[in-house]
C-alpha positions as CSV (number, residue, x, y, z in Angstrom):
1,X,5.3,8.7,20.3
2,X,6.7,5.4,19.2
3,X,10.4,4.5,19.3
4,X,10.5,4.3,15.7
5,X,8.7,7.9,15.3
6,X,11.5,9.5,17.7
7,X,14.9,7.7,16.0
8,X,14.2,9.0,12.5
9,X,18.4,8.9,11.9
10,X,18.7,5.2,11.6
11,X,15.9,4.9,8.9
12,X,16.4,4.8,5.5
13,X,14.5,5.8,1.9
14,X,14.1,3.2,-0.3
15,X,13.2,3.3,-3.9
16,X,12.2,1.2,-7.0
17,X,14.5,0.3,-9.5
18,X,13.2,3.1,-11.6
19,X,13.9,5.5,-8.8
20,X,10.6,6.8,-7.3
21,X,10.4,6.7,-3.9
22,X,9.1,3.7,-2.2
23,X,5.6,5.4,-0.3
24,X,4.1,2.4,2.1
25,X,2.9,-1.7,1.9
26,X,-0.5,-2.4,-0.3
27,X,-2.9,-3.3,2.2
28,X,-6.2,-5.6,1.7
29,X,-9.3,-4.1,3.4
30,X,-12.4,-6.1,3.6
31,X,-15.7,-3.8,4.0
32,X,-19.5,-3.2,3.9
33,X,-20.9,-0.6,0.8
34,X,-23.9,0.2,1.7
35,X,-27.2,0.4,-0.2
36,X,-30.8,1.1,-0.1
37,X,-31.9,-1.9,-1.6
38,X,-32.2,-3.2,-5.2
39,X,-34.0,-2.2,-8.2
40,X,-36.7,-4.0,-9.8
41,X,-33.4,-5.9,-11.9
42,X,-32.0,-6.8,-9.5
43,X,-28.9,-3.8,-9.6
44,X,-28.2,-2.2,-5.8
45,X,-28.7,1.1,-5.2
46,X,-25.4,2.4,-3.8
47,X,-25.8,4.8,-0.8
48,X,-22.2,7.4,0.0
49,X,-21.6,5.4,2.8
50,X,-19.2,2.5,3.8
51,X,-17.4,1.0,6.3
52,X,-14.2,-0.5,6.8
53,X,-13.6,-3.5,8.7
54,X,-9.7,-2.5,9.9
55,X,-9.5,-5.4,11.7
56,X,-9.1,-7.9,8.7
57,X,-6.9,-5.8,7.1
58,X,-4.1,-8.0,5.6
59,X,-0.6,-6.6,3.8
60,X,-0.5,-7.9,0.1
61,X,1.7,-10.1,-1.1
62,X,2.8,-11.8,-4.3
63,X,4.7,-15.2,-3.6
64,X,4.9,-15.0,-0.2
65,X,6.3,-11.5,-0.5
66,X,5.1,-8.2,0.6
67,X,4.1,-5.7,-2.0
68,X,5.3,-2.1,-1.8
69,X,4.2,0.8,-3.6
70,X,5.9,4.2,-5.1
71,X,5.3,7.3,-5.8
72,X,4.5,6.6,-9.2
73,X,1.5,3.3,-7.8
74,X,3.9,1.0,-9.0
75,X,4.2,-2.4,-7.0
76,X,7.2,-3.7,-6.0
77,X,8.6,-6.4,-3.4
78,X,11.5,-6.0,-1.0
79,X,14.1,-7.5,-3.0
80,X,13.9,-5.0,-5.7
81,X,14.2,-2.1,-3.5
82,X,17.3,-0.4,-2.3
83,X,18.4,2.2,-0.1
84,X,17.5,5.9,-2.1
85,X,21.8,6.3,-2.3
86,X,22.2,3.0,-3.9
87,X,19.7,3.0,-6.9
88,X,21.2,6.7,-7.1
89,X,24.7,4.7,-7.5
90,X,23.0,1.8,-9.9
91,X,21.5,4.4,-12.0
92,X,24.2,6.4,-12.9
């Protein structure tokens, strides 16, 4: 277990300014769809299957600054996110 996992007491919700929780970063994942080859058109034929290549996975940003997500799939970056108490305090 990491050192983060076991000192849950010094971590902190965040939240958007419109108050929904802040859920994670927006990753970029770079992978293969497969198909079975291509119609007589031209179109693929998609197969179920695809793989993700993790390692190129990259966090999104927008002017050099991360992108988080809410609950609600809202983006956001950092610097207009605040600590769950505070935007409780702002909105009020």
């Amino acid at each position: 277990m990491s050192d983060i996992a076991r000192n849950t007491d010094d971590l902190r919700t965040y939240n958007s300014p419109t108050g929904s929780e802040i859920l994670g970063k927006m990753i970029l994942l770079v992978g293969r769809a497969e198909i079975a080859g291509f119609t007589a058109s031209g179109e693929p034929v998609m197969l179920d299957t695809a793989e993700v290549f993790w390692d190129c996975e990259k966090v999104a940003t927008r002017e050099g600054r991360e992108i988080y997500l809410d609950r609600n799939g809202e983006e956001w970056t950092f610097d207009q996110l605040g600590p769950e108490e505070e935007m409780a305090t702002n909105e009020a």
